[in-house]
N, C-alpha and C positions, 0 to 999 in steps of 0.2 A: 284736701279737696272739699268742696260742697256738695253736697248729698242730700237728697229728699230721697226717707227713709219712708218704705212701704211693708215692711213686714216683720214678723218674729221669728229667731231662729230656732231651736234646739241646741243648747249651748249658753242662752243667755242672750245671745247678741241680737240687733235692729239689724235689718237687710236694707238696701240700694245699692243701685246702679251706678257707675260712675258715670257723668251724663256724657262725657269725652269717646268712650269708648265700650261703654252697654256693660261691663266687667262690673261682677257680683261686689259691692265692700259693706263687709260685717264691723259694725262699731257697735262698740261697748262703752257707757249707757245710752246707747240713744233705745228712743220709744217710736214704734211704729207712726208713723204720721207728722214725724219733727224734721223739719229741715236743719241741718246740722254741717261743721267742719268737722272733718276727719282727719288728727294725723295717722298717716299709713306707718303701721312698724312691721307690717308681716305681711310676704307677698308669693303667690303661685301665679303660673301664666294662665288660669280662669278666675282667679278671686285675690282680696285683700282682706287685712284688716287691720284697723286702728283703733284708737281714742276720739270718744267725741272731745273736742276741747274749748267748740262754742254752740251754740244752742240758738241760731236764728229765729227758727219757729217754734214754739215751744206744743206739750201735749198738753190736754186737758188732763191727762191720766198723771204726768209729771206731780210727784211729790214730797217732801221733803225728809230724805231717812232719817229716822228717830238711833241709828246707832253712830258712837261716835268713827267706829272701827271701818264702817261701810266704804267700800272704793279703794281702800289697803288689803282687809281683810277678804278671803278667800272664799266665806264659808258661802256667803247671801252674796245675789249678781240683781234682784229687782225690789230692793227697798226702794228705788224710785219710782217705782210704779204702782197708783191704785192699787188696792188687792185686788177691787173687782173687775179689773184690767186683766191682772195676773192672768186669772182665772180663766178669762174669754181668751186672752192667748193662749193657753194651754190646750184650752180647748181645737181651736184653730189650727195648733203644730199636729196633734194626735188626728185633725179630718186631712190632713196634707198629708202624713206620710201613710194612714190608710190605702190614700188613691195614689200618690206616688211608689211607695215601695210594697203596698201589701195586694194592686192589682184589686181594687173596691173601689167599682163605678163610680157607684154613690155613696158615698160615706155618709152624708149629711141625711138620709132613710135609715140609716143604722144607730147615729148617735143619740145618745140618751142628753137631757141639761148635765154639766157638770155640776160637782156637789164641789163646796167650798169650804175648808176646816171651819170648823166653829174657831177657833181662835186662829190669827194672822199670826201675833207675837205669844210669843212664852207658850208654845205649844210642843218642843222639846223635852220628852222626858230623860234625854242619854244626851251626853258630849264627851267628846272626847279631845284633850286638849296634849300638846307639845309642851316643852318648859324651856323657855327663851335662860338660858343660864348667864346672859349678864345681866338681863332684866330680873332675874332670881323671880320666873312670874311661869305663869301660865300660858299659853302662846296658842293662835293657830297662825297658817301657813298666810303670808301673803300672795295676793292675786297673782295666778301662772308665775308661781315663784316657788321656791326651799326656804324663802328669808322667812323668821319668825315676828310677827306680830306680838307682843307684850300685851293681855286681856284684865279686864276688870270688871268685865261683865258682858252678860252674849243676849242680847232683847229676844233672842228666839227661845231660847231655852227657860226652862220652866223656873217658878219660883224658888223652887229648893236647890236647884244648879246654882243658881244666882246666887244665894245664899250662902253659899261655898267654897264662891271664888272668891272671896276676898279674905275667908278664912283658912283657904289653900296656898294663896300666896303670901298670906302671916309666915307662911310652915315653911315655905320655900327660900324664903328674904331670913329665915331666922337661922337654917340650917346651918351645921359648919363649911368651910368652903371646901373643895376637890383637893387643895393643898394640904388641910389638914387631914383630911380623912386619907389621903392615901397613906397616911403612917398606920392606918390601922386595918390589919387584915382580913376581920371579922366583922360581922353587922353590918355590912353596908349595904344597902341595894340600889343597882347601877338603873335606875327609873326612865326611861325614855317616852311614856306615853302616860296620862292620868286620866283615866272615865269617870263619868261621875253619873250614875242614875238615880232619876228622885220619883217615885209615884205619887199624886197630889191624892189618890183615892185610898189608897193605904195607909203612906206617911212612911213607907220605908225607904231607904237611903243606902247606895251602896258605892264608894271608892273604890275604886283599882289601879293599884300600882303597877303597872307593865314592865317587867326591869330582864337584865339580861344579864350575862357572865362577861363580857368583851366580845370584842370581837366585829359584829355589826348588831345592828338592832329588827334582826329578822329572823324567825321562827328557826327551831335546830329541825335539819333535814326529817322527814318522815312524817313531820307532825301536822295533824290535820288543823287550821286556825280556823276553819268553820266556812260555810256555805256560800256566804255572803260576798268573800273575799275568793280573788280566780287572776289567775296572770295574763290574762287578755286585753285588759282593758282597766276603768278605773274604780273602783268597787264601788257597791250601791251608796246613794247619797243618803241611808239612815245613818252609815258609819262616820259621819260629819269633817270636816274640810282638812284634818290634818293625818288620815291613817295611810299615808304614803311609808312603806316600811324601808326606803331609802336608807341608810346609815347616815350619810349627810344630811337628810332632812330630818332627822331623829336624833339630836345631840342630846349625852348621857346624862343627869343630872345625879350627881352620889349623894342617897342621904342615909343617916343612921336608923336603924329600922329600933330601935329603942326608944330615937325622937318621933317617931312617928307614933309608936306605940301611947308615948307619953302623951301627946297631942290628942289620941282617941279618949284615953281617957280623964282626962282635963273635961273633953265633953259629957262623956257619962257623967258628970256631977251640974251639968247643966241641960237637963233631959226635956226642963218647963218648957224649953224652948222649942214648940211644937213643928218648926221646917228639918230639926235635928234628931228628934224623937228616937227614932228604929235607925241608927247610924251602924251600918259595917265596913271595916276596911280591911283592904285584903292587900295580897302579893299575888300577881299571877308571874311566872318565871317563864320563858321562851321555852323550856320543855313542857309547859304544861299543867307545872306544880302549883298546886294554890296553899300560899300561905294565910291564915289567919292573923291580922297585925291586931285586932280590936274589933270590940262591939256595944255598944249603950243594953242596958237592961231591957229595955224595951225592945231592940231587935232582938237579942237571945233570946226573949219569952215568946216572942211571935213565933220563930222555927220549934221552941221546945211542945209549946201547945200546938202544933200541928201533928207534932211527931204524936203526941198522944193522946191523941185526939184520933189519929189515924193508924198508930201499931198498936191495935188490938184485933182479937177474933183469930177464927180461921182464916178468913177470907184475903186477909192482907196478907198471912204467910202463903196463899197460895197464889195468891195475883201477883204476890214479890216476886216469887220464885217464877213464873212462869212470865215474866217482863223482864225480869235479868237486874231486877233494884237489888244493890249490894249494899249492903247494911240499913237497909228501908231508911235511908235518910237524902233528904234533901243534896242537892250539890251544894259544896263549902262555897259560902259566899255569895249562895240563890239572894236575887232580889224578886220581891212580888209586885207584882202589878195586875191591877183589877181591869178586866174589859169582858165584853158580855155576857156580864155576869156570873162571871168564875173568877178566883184568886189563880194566876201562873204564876211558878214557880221557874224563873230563870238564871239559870249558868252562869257566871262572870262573864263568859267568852261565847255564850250563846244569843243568837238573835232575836231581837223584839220590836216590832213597828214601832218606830219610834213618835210615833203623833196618838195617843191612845185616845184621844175623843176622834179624829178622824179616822181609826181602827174600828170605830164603834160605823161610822157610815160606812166603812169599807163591808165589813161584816155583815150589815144588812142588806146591802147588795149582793154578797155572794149569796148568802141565805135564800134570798128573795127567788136566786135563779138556780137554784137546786130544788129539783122536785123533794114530795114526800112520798115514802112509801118502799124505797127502795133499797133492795137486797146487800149492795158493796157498794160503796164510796172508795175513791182513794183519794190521797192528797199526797201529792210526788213531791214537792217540797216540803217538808211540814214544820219545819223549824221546831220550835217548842209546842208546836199543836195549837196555836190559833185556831185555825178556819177548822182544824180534825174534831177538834172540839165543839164548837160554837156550830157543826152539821152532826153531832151524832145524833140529834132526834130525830134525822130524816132518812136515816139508814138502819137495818140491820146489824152491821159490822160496816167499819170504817179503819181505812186501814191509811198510816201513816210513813211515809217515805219520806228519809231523812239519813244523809252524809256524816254530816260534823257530828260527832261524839257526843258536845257539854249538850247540843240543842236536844239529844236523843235522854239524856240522863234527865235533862230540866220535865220533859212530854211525860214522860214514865213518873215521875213522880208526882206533878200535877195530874195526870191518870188517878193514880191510887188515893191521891189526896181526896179529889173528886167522887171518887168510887164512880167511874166512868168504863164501865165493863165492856162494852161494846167496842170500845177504842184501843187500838195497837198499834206500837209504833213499830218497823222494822230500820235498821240500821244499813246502809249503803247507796248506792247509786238507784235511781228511778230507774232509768231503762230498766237493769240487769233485774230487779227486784218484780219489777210488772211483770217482764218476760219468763221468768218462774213460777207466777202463779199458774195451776194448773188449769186448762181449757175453759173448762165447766165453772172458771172464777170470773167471768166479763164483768168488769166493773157497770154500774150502770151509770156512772161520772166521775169524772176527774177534775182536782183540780192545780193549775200551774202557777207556782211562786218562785220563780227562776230568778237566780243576778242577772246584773245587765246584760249578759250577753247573751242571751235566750236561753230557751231548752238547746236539749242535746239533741242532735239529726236521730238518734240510735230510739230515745224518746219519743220523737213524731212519730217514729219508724214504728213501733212496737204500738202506740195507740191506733195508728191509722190500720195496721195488720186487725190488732182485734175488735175496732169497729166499735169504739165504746162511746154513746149514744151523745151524750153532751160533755164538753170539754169549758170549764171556768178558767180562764186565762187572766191571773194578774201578773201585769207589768211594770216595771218600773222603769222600761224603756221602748217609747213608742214605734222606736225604728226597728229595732230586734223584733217588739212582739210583729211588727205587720210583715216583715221577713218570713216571720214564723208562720201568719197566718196564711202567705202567700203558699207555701212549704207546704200546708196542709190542704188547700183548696180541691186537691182532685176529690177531695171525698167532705170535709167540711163546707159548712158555709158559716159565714161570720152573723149572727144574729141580733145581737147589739155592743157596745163600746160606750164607755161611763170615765170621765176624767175622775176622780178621787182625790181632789188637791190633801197629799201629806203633807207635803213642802213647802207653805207659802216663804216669800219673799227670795226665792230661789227658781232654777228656770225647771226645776226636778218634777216630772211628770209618773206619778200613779194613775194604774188603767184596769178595769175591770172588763174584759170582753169573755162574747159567749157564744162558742163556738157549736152550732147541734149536724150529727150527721144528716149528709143528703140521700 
């Protein structure tokens, strides 16, 4: 059908009307303002949706993707668009679903300008990629599909990723095949996902091999796989287009972990080559195990001079012992990465904003709207202590709330590294963790970095009870948070709201809202 397209969705997709019948049709790519064909492939009896597959009227904002993968691949849905387009749509989805689902008049008295990454492309410090095994390559998921995409390079992702896909897929195109290797019992590691983090501020570098026993390619029962990821829904878009843990969408790739080993160190004798520098490769095993496959001299010496730099004194066998750091060492396979002004120390399987120059604006913004002078802070999400961090000079004690395991080990040792005394992280759920502080502990702010699918009811429930004065609210889904915001309205009011583009060329919306009692 023909369609003149008026709007952006959440999701990616252009909005119009069918002009037959007034019925909603979402098409993917079109851009707000293009008259377009749509073929229809998906249909409910209030909406559609298709393919544009002709382009009548074109946008101003229309422009030409720079990848070659774009329109297959899954990971990016608005390389055709302007960034500074991007941005104003972004904006525009977060003042819509304000006043439609979060019950705000006026949105547009509350909204702040959105901030726009300093970089469009190569602003990726983490990927994570599938391995196409006829392709013997790296892969991510094709669009609303399981089929894999064959990669050679991701424009979104940073220099040192780039760097290493071509000499990842060396490793993979060179391996022996599944035939042969099944003859051999030992050494093999059954690989079904490959991360790859690179900091451009550092220059440390960290592989990870995701491998498993048989079976399917999903965590063994019990085990917690970290915050970010929840069975509700589709986990946050830092964890990039392919962590579906499907067993079909995660085909095994066998490789000899001696070849891998060999490969590490092949590199350690080419160190000059400054995108390679601080290289670690690792194993992590579906129970949890972290193997050491390799490391260049210069990543060993960056963990050993911290360690000694930092276990000395009293002070550190007394902050060890009373944080819970078991063997005052780093987690196996910490990668660093530098953001306001502190070195973190992160977990193989623990979580890190993945835009770190746009972590830098994210962070000034929360800064900006946390008072000073104040007695308790909390931070109910705290991953590896970003934001617990980057606010301990505006509190007395600052107290850190945090699930997943590696993120709680990564906090505690960036703590100590830091000599960041004021800071503590507790280990389990927000609710149950606030609800125990004792009476006389009223936080005097909070702040929320929940997965998509918001806070917990039990959470609203337990801040709105103790009345604690201002709430920072980051999102990374505009619909949940203004759910949420509606949720707390009998006693909050919404003060302001700030787009954060992490995500360009993706429809992925970061939010900064700030919620002060009434």
């Amino acid at each position: 059908m023909r369609v003149t397209l008026n709007d952006m969705a959440y999701g990616g997709d252009a909005v119009g009307r069918d002009p037959g019948t007034g019925m909603a049709v979402f098409a993917w790519p079109g851009i707000s303002g293009e008259e377009v064909d749509v073929a229809i492939n998906w249909r409910r009896p209030n909406l559609v949706r298709g393919l544009v597959t002709r382009v009548e009227k074109e946008s101003e904002l229309r422009v030409e993707p720079p990848c070659p993968y774009f329109g297959a691949c899954g990971g990016c849905q608005w390389q055709h668009i302007d960034y500074a387009g991007q941005v104003a749509f972004k904006h525009g989805i977060l003042r819509s679903q304000l006043s439609r689902v979060g019950g705000i008049a006026d949105p547009d008295s509350l909204l702040k300008s959105p901030l726009a990454s300093p970089n469009d492309y190569g602003y990726r410090n983490t990927s994570h990629f599938a391995i196409d095994p006829q392709a013997r390559s790296l892969a991510y998921f094709k669009r609303n599909s399981h089929a894999l995409i064959a990669v050679g390079v991701c424009p979104i992702s940073n220099q040192g990723i780039n760097a290493l896909i071509p000499r990842l897929n060396a490793l993979l195109a060179s391996t022996a095949s599944a035939e042969e290797l099944s003859e051999e019992p030992r050494g093999i590691m059954r690989v079904w996902k490959i991360a790859v983090r690179h900091s451009e501020a550092t220059g440390q570098t960290v592989i990870v091999f995701h491998t498993r026993p048989g079976g399917s390619a999903v965590a063994l029962p019990g085990r917690n796989t970290g915050r970010r990821q929840h069975t509700h829904g589709p986990a946050r878009p830092d964890d990039g287009p392919n962590m579906e843990g499907n067993p079909e969408a995660n085909p095994v790739f066998p490789m000899r972990r001696r070849d891998v080993k060999k490969a590490v160190n092949a590199l350690a004798h080419v160190e000059e080559s400054q995108d390679l520098a601080a290289l670690t490769v690792i194993e992590v095993m579906d129970d949890g195990t972290v193997n050491l496959l390799g490391a260049t001299r210069t990543a060993g010496a960056a963990t050993s001079e911290a360690m000694a730099d930092t276990l000395t004194g009293a002070y550190v066998g007394d902050i060890g012992q009373e944080r819970g750091l078991q063997g005052y060492a780093p987690p196996l396979g910490a990668w660093q990465e530098h953001l306001g002004g502190r070195n973190y120390w992160v977990g193989p399987e623990a979580f890190f904003q993945v835009n770190t120059q746009g972590a830098e604006l994210m962070l000034a913004e929360i800064v900006e709207n946390i008072p000073q002078g104040m007695e308790l802070l909390v931070d109910a999400h705290a991953g590896v202590g970003t934001f617990a961090f980057a606010l301990a000079g505006r509190a007395k004690r600052v107290l850190g709330f945090e699930l997943d395991t590696a993120s709680v080990a990564s906090a505690r040792w960036t703590a100590l590294v830091g000599s960041s005394s004021n800071v503590e992280f507790k280990q389990g759920k927000a609710e149950i963790l606030l609800a125990a502080l004792p009476d006389g502990e009223r936080p005097d702010a909070i702040v929320f970095d929940p997965p998509r699918v918001g806070c917990s009811p039990w959470l609203l429930a337990e801040v709105s009870k103790r009345e604690i004065p201002r709430i920072v609210y980051v999102s990374c889904d505009p619909s949940t948070l203004s759910r949420d915001i509606k949720i707390l309205s009998e006693k909050y009011a919404l003060s302001s709201a700030r787009v954060i583009d992490m995500f360009p060329q993706t429809y992925h919306i970061e939010v900064v809202a700030v919620l002060d009692l009434m």
